[in-house]
N, CA, C and O atoms as CSV, one atom per row, in Angstrom:
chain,resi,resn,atom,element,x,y,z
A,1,UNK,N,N,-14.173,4.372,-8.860
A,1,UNK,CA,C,-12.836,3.823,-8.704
A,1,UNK,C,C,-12.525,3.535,-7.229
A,1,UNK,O,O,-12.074,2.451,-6.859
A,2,UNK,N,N,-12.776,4.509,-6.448
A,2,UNK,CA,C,-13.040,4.182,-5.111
A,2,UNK,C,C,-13.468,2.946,-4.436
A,2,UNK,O,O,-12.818,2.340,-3.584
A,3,UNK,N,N,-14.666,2.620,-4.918
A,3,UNK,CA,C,-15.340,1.464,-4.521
A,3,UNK,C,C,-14.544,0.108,-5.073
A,3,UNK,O,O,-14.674,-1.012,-4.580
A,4,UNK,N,N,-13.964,0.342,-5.843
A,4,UNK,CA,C,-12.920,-1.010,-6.339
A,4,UNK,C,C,-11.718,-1.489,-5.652
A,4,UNK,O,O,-11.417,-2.583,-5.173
A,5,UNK,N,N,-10.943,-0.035,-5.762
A,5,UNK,CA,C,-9.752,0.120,-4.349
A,5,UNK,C,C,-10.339,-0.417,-2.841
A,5,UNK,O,O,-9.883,-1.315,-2.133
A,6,UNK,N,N,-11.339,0.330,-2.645
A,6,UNK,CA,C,-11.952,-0.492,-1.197
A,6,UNK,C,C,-12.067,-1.795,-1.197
A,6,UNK,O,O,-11.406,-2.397,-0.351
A,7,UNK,N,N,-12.509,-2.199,-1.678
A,7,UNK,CA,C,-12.968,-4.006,-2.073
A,7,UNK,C,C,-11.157,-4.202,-2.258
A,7,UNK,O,O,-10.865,-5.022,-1.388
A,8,UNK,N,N,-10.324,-3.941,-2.742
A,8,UNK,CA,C,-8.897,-4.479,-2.676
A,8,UNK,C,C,-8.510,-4.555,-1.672
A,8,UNK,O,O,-8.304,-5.639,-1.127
A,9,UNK,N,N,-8.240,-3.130,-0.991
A,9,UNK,CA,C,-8.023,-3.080,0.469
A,9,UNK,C,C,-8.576,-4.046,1.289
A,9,UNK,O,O,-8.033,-4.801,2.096
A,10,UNK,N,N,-9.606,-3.930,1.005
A,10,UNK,CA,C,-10.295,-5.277,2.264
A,10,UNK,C,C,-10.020,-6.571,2.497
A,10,UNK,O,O,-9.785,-7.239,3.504
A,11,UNK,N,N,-10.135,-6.859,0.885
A,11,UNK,CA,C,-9.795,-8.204,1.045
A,11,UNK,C,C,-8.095,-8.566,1.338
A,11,UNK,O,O,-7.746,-9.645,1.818
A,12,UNK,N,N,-7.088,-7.426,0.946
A,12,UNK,CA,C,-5.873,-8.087,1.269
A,12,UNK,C,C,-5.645,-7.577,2.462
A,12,UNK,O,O,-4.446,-7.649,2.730
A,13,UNK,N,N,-6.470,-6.946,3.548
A,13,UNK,CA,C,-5.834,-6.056,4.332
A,13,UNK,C,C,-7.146,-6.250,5.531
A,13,UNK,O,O,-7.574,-5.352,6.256
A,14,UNK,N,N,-7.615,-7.674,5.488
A,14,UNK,CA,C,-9.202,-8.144,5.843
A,14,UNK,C,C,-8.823,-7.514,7.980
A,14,UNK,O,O,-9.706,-6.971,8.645
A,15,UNK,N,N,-7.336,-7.824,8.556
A,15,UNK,CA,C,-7.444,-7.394,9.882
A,15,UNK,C,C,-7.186,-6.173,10.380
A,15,UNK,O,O,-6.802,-5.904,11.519
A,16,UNK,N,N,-7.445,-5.329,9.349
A,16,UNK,CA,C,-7.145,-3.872,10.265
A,16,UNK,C,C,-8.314,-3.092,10.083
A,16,UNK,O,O,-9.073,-3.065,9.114
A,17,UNK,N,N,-8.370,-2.212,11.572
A,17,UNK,CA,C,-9.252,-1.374,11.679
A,17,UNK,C,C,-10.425,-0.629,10.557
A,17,UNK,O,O,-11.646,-0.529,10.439
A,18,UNK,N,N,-9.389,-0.273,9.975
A,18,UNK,CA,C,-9.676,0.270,8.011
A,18,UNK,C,C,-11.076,-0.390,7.728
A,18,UNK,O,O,-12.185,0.142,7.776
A,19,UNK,N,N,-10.715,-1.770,7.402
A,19,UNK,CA,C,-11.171,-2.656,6.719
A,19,UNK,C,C,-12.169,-3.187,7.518
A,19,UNK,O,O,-13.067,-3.840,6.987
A,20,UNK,N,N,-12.148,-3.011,8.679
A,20,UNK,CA,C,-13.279,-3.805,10.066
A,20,UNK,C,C,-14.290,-2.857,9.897
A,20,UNK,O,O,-15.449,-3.253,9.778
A,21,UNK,N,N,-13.926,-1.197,9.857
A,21,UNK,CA,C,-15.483,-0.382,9.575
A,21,UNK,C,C,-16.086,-0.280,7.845
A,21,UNK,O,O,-16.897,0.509,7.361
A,22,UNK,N,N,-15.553,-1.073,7.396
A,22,UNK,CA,C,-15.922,-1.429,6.204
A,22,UNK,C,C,-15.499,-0.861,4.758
A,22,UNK,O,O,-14.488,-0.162,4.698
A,23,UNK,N,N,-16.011,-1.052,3.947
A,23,UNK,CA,C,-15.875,-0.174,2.037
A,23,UNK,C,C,-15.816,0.946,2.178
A,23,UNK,O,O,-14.784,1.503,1.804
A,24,UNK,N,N,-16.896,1.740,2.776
A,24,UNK,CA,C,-17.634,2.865,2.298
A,24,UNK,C,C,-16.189,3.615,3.197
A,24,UNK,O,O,-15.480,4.507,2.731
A,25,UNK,N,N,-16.057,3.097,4.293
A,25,UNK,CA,C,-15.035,3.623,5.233
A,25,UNK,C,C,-14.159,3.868,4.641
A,25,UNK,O,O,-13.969,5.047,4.340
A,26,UNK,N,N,-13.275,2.878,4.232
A,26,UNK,CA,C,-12.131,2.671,3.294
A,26,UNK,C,C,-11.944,3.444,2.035
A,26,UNK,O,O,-10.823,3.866,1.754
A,27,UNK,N,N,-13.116,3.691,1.143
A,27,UNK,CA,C,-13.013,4.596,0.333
A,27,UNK,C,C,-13.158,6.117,0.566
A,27,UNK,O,O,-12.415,6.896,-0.031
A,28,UNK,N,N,-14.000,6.503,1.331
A,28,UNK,CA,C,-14.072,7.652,2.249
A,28,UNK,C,C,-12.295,8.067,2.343
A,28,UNK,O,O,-11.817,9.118,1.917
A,29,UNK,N,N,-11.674,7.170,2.876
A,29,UNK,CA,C,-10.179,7.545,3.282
A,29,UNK,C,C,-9.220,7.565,2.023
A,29,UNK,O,O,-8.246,8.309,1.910
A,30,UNK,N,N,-9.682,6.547,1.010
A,30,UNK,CA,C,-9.026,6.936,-0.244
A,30,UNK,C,C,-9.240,8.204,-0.854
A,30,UNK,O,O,-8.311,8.824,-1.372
A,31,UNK,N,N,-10.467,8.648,-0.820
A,31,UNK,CA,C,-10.698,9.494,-1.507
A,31,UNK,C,C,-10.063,11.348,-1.021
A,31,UNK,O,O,-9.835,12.306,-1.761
A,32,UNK,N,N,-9.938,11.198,0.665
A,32,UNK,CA,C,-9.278,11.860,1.428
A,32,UNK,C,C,-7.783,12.287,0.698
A,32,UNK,O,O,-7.563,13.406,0.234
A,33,UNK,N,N,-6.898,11.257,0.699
A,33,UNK,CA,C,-5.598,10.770,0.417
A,33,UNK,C,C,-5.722,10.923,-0.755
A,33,UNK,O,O,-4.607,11.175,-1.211
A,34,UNK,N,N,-6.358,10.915,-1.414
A,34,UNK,CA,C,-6.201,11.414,-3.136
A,34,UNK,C,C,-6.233,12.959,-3.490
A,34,UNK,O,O,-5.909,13.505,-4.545
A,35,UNK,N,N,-6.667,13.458,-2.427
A,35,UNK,CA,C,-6.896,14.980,-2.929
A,35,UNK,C,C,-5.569,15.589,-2.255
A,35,UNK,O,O,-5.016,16.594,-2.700
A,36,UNK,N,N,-5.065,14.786,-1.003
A,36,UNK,CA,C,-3.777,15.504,-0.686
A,36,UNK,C,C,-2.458,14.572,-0.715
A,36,UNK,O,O,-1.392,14.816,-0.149
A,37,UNK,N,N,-2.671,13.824,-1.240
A,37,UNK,CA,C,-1.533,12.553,-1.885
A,37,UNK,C,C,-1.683,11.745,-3.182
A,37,UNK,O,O,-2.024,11.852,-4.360
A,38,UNK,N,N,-1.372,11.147,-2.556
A,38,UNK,CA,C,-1.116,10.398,-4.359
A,38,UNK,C,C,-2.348,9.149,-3.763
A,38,UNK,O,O,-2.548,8.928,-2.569
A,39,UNK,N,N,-3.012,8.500,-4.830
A,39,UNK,CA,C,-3.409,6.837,-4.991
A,39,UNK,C,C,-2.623,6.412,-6.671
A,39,UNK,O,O,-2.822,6.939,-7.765
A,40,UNK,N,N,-1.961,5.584,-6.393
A,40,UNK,CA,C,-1.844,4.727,-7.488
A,40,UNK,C,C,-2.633,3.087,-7.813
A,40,UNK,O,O,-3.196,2.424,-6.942
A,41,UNK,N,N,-2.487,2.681,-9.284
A,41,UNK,CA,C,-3.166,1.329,-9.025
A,41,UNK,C,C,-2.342,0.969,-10.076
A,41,UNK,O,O,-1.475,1.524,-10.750
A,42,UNK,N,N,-3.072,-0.557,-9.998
A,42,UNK,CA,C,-2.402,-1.304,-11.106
A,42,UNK,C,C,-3.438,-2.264,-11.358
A,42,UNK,O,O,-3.904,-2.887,-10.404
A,43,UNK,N,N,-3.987,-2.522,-12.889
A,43,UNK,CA,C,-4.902,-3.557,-13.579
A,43,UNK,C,C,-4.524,-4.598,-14.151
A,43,UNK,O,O,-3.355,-4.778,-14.491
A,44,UNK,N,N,-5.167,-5.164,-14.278
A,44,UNK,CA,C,-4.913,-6.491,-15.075
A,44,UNK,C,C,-6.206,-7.350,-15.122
A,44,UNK,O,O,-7.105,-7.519,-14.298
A,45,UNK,N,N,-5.893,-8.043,-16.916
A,45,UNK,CA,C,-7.624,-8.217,-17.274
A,45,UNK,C,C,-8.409,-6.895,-16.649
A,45,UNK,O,O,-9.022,-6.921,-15.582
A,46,UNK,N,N,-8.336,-6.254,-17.123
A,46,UNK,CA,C,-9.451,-4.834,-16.650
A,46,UNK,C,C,-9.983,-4.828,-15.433
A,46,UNK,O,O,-11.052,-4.323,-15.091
A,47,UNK,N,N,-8.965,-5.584,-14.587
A,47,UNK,CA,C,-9.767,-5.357,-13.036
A,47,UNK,C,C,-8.351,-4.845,-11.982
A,47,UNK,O,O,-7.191,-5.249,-12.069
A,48,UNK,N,N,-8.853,-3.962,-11.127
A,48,UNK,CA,C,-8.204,-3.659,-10.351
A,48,UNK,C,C,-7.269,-4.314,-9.476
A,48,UNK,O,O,-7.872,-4.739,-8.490
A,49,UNK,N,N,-5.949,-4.584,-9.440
A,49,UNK,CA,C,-5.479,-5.393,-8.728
A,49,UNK,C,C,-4.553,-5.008,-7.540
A,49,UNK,O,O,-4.423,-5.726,-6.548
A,50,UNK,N,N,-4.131,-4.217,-7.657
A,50,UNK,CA,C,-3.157,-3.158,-6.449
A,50,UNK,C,C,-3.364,-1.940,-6.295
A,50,UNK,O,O,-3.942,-1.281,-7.159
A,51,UNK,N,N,-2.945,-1.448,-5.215
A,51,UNK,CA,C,-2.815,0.347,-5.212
A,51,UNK,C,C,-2.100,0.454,-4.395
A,51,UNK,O,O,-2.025,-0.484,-3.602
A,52,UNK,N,N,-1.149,1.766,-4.176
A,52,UNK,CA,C,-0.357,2.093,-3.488
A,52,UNK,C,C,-0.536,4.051,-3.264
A,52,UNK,O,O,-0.151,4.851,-4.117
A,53,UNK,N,N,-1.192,4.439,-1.945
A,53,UNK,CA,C,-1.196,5.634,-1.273
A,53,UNK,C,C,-0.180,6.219,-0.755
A,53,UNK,O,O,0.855,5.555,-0.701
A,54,UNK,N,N,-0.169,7.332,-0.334
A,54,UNK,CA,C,0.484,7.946,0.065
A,54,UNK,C,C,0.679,9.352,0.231
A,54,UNK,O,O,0.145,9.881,-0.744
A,55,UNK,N,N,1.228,10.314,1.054
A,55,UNK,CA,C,1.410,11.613,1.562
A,55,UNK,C,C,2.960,12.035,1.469
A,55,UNK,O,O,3.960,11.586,2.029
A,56,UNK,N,N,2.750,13.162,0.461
A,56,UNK,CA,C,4.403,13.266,0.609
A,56,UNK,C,C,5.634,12.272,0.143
A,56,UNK,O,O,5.750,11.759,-0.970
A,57,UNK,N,N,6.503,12.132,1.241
A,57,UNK,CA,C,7.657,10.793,0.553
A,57,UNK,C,C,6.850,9.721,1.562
A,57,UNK,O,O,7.135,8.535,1.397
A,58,UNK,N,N,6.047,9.991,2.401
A,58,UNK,CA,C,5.623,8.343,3.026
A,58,UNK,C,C,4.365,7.869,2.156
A,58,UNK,O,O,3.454,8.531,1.659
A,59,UNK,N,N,4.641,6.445,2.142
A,59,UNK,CA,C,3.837,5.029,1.559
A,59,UNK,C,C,3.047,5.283,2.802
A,59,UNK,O,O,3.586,5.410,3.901
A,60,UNK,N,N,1.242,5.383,2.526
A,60,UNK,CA,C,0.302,5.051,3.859
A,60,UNK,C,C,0.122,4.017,3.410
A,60,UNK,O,O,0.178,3.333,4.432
A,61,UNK,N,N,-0.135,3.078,2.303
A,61,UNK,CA,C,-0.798,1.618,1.702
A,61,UNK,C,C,-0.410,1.000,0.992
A,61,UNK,O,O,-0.214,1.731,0.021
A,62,UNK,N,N,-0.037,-0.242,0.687
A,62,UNK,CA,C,0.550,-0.865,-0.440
A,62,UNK,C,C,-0.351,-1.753,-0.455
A,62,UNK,O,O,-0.169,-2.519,0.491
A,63,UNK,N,N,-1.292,-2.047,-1.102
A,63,UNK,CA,C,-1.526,-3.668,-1.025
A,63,UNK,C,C,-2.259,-4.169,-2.524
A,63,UNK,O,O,-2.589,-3.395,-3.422
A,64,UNK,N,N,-2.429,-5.777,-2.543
A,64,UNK,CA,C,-2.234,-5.693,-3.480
A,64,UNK,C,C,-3.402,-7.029,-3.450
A,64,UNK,O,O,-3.314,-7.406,-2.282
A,65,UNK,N,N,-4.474,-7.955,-4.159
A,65,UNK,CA,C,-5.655,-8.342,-4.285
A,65,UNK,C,C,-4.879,-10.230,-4.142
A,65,UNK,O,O,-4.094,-10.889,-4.822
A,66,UNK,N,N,-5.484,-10.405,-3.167
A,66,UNK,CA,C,-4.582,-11.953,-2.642
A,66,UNK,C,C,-4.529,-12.635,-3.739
A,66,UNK,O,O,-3.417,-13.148,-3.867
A,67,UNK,N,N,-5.451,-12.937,-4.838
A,67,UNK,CA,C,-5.660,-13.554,-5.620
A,67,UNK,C,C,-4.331,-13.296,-7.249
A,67,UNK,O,O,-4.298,-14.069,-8.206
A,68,UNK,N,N,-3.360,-11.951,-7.079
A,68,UNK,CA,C,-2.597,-11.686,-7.623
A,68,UNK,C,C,-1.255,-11.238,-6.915
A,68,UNK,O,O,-0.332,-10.620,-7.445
A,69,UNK,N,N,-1.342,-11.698,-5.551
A,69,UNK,CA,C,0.074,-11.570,-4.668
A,69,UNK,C,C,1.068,-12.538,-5.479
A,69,UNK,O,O,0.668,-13.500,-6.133
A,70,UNK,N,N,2.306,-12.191,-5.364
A,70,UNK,CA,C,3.611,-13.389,-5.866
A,70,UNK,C,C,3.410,-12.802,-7.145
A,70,UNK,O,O,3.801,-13.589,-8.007
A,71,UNK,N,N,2.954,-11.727,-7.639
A,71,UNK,CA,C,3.377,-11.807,-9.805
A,71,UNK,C,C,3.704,-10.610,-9.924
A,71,UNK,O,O,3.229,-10.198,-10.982
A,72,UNK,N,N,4.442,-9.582,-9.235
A,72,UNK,CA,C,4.921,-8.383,-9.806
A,72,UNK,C,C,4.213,-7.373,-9.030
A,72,UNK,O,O,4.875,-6.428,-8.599
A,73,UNK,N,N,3.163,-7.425,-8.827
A,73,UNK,CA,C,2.265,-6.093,-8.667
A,73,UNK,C,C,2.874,-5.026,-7.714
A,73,UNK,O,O,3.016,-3.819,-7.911
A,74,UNK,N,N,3.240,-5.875,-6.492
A,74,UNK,CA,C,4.023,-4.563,-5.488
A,74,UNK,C,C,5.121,-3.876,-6.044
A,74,UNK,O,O,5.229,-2.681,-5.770
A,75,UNK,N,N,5.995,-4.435,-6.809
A,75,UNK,CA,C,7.227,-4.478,-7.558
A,75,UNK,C,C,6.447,-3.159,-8.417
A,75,UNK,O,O,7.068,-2.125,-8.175
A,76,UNK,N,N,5.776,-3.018,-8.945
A,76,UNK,CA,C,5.248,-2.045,-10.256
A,76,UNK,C,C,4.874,-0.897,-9.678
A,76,UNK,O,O,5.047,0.245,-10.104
A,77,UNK,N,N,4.035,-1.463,-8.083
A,77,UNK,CA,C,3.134,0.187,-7.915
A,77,UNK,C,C,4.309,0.784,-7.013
A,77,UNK,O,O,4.228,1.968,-6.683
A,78,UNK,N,N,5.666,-0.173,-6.501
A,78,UNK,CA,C,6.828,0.646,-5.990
A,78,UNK,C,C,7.437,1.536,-6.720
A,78,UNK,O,O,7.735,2.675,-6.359
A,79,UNK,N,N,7.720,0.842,-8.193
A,79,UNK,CA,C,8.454,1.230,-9.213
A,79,UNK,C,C,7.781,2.527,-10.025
A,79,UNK,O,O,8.295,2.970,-11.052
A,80,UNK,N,N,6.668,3.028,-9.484
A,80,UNK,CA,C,5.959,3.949,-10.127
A,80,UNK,C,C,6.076,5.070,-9.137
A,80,UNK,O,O,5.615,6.194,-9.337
A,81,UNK,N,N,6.763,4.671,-7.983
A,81,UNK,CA,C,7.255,6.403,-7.164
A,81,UNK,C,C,8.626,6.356,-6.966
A,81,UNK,O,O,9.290,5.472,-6.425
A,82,UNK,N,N,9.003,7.480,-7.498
A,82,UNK,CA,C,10.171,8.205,-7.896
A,82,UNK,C,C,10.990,8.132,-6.643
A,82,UNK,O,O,10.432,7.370,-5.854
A,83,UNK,N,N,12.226,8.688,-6.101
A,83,UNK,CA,C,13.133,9.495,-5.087
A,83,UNK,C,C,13.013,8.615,-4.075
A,83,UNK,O,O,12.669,7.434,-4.023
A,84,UNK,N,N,13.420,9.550,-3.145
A,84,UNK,CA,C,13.146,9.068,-1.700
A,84,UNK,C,C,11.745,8.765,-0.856
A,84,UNK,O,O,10.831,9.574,-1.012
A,85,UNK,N,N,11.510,7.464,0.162
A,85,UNK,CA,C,10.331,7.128,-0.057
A,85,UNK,C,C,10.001,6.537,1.622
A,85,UNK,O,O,10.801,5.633,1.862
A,86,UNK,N,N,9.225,6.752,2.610
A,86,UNK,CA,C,9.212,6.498,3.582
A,86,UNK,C,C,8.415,5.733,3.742
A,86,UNK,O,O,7.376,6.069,3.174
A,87,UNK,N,N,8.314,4.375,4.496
A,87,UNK,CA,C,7.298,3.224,5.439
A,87,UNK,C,C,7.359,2.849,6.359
A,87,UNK,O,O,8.376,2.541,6.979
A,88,UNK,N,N,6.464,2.792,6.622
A,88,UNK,CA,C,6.448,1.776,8.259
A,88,UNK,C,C,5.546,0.723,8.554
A,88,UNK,O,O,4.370,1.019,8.761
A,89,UNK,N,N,5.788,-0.057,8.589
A,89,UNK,CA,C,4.867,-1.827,8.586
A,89,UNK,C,C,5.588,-2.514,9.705
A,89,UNK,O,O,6.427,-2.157,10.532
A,90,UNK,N,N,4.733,-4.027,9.334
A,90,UNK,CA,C,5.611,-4.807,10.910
A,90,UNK,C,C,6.501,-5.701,9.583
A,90,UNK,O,O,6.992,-5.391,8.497
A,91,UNK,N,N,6.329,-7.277,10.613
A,91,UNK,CA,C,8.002,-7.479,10.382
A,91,UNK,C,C,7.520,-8.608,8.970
A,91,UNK,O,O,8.316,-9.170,8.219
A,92,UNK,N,N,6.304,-8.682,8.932
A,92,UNK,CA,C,5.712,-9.676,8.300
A,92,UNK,C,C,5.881,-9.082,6.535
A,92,UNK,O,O,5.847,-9.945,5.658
A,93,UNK,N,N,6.067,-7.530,6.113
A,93,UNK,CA,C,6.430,-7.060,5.171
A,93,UNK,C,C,7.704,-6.594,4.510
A,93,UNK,O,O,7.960,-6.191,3.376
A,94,UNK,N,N,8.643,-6.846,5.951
A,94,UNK,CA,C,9.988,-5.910,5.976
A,94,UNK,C,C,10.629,-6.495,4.655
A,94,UNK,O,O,11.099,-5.673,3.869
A,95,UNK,N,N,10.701,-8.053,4.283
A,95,UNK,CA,C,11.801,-8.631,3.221
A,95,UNK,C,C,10.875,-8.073,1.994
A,95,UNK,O,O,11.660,-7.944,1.055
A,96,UNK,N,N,10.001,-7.812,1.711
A,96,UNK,CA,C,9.182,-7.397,0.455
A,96,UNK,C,C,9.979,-5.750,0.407
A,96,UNK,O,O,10.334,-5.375,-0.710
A,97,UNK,N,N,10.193,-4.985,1.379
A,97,UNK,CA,C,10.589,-3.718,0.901
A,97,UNK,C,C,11.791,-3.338,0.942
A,97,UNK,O,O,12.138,-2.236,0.516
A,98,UNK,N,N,12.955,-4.577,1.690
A,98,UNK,CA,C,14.013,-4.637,1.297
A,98,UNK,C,C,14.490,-4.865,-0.043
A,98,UNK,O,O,15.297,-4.256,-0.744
A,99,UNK,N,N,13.600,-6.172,-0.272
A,99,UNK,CA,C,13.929,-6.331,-2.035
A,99,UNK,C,C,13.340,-5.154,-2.684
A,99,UNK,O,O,13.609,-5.486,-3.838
A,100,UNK,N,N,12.811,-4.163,-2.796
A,100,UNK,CA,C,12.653,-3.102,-3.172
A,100,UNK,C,C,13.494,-1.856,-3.133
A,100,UNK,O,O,13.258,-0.849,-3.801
A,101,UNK,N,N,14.547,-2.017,-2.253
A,101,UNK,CA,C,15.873,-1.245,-1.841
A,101,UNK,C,C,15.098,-0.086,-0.743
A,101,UNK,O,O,15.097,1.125,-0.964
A,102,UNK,N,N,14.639,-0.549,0.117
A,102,UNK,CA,C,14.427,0.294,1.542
A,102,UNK,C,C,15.225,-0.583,2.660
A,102,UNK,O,O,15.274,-1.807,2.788
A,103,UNK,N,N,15.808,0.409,3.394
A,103,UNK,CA,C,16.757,-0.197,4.303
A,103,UNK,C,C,16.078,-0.094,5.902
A,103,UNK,O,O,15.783,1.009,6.362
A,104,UNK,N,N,15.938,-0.930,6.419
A,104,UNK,CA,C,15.330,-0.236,8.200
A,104,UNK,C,C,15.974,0.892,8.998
A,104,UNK,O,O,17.143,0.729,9.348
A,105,UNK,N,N,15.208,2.257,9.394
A,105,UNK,CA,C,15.371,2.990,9.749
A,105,UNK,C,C,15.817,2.765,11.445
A,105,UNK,O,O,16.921,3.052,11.909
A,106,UNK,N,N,14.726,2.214,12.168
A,106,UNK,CA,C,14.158,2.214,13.111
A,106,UNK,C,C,13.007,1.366,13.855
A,106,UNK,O,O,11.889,1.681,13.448
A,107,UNK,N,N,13.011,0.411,14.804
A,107,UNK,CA,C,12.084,-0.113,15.131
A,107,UNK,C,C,11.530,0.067,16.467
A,107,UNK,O,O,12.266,-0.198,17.418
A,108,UNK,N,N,10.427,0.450,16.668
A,108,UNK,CA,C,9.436,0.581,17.718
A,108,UNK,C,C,8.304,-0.037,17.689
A,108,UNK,O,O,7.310,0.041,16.967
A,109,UNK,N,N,8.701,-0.880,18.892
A,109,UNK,CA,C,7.675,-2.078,19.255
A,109,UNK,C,C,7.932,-2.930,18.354
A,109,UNK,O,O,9.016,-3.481,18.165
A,110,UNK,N,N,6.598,-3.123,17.552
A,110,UNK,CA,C,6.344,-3.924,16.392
A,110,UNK,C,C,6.472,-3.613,15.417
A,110,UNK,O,O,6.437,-4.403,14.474
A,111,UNK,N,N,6.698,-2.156,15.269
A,111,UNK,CA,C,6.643,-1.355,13.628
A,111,UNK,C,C,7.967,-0.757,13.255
A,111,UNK,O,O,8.390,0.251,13.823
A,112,UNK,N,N,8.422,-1.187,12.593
A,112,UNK,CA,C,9.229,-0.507,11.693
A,112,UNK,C,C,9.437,-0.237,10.943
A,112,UNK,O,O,9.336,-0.956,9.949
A,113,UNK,N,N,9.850,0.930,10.908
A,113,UNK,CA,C,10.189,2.581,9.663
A,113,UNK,C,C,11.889,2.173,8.860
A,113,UNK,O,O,12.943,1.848,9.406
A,114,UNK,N,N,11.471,2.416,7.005
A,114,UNK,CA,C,12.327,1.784,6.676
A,114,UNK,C,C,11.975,3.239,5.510
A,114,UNK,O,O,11.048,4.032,5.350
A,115,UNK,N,N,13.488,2.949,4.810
A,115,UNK,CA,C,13.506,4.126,3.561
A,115,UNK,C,C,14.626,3.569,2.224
A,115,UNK,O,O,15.617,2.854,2.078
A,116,UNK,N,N,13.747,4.394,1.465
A,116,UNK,CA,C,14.521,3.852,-0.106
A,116,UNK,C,C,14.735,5.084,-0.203
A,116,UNK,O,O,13.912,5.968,0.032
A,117,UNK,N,N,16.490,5.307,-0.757
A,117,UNK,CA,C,16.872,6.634,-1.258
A,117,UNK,C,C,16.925,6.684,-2.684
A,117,UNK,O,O,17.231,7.731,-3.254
């Protein structure tokens, strides 16, 4: 399952560090984050299409397989964690987690920390 999530990650998430030392990397870190957080996913046609990580109330990952961006998927793997919920991304994600009801906390630099109560 690992190795599927990696291949997601990568391809929607092809410029960050993560994804530059490769799969094996990437799943290595899922598999980390699964034993002391959550991984969620979401399928369709029997193939992996999103997942969403995380520690605690913070989101470490949302992403979701380019080829199924625009049809729900972030919307589902949001809608599958409960309460209060912490992120931090740049500005290129902020209207995706507003429409999700997270409000901006805080911005530093380029990143800003936003929360759904």
């Amino acid at each position: 399952m690992m190795k599927d999530i990696a291949k997601v990650h990568t391809s929607a998430l092809p410029h960050t560090l993560s994804s530059r030392m490769g799969e094996g990397f990437v799943a290595s870190l899922y598999r980390v984050v699964s034993r002391i957080g959550y991984v969620k996913y979401a399928k369709r046609e029997g193939k992996l299409v999103g997942v969403v990580s995380g520690i605690g109330r913070w989101i470490l990952t949302l992403v979701v397989d380019p080829e199924w961006q625009r049809r729900g998927i972030g919307r589902e793997l949001i809608d599958q964690l409960s309460g209060r919920r912490f992120v931090y991304t740049d500005e290129c994600s902020v209207k995706f987690y507003e429409k999700m009801g997270f409000g901006q906390i805080i911005r530093v630099g380029k990143t800003i920390f936003l929360c759904r109560k």
